[in-house]
N, C-alpha and C positions, 0 to 999 in steps of 0.2 A: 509478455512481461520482459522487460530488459533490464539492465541495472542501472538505466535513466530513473525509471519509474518504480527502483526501490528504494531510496530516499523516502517519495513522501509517501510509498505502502506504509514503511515505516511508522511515519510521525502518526499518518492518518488510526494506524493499531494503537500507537501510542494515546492518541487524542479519544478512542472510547468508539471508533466507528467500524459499525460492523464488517466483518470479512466481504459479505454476500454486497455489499455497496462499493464497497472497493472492487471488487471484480468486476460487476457492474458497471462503473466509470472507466474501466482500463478494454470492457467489453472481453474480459478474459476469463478461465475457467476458477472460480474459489482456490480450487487446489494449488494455484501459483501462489495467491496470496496466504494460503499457510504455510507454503515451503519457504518464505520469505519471512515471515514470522518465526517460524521455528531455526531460522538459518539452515536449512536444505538446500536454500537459493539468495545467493548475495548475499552472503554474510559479512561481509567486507563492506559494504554499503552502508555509510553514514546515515542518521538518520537530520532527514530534511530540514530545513528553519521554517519553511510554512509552506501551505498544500497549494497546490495550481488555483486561480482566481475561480477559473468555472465546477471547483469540485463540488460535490452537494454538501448543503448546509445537515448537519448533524441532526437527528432526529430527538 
């Protein structure tokens, strides 16, 4: 996880989509994207105006 891809970590928590899918698309451990949620990690990170073209569709 870097703080390229906490932007749309962001939007995408914001947007309703589960943690376990976002790791999944970043191929990273959950645990980055809760430390990114909770601001543990990039907390200074904006959050994004819209998610990468190829992220999955929402369930």
């Amino acid at each position: 996880m870097t703080a390229e891809t906490a932007p749309f970590i962001k939007l995408a928590i914001a947007e309703g989509y589960y943690q376990h899918v976002i790791a999944a698309y970043l191929n990273d451990n959950q645990g980055r994207v809760s430390e990114t949620k909770t601001g543990k990690r990039h907390a200074d990170a904006p959050v994004a105006d819209q998610l990468p073209a190829d992220f999955p569709l929402a369930a």
